[in-house]
C-alpha positions in Angstrom: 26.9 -3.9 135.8 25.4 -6.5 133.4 22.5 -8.2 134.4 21.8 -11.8 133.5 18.5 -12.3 131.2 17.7 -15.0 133.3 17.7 -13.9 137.0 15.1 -14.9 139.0 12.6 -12.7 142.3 10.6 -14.6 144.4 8.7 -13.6 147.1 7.6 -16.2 149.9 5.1 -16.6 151.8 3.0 -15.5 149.4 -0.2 -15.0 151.3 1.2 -13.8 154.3 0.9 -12.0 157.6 4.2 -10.7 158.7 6.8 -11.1 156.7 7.5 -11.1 152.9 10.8 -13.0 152.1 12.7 -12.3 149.0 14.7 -14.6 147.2 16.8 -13.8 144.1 19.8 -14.9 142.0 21.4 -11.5 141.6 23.1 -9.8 144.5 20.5 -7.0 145.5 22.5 -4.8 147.9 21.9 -1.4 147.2 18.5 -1.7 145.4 15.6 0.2 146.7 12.2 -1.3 147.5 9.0 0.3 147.3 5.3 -1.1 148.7 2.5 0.5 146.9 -1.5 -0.1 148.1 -4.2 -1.0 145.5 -4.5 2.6 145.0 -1.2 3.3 144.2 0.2 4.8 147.2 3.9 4.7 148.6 3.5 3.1 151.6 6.7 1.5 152.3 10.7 2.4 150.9 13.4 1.3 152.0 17.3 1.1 150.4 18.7 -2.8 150.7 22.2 -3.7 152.0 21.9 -7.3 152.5 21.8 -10.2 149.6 19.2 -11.9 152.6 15.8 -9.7 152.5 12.9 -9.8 155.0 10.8 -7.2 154.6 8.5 -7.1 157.8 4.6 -6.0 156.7 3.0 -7.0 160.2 1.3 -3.5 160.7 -0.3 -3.1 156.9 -3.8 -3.6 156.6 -5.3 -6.8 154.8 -5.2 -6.0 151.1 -3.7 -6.6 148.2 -0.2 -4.7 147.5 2.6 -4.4 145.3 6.5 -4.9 145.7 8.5 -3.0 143.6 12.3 -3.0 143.2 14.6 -0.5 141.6 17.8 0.0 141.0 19.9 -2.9 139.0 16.7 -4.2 138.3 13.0 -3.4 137.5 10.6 -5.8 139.1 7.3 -5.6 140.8 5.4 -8.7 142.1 2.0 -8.7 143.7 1.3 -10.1 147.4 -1.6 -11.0 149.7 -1.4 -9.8 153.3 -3.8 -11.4 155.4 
């Protein structure tokens, strides 16, 4: 699969509550997403079948954590949860 230099991950809202919405311009079915802590712990994976992604964080604590996803891609934002 070739990946475009220029694709684009966003995350909105970004700080949030409940939900973390991704937007992209690749097709992410199939890639896997990881939330990691300010420590460094796994505290969320989950494998994505859907191009649309809301990833629901309602139950974290407030903090600061890390989205990371794998698979055609390597990309890790940051996000606020309230």
């Amino acid at each position: 699969i070739e990946i475009p230099d220029n694709y684009t991950i966003s995350i909105y809202p970004n700080p949030t509550k409940d939900n973390i919405h991704i937007i992209s311009t690749l097709n992410l079915s199939g890639v896997n997403y990881f939330i990691y802590d300010n420590l460094g712990r796994k505290i969320f994976n989950e494998v994505k079948t859907l191009d649309s992604d809301v990833i629901n964080i309602r139950d974290l604590p407030k903090g600061v954590y890390i989205l990371t996803i794998t698979g055609k891609i390597n990309k890790s934002v940051r996000f606020l949860k309230l």
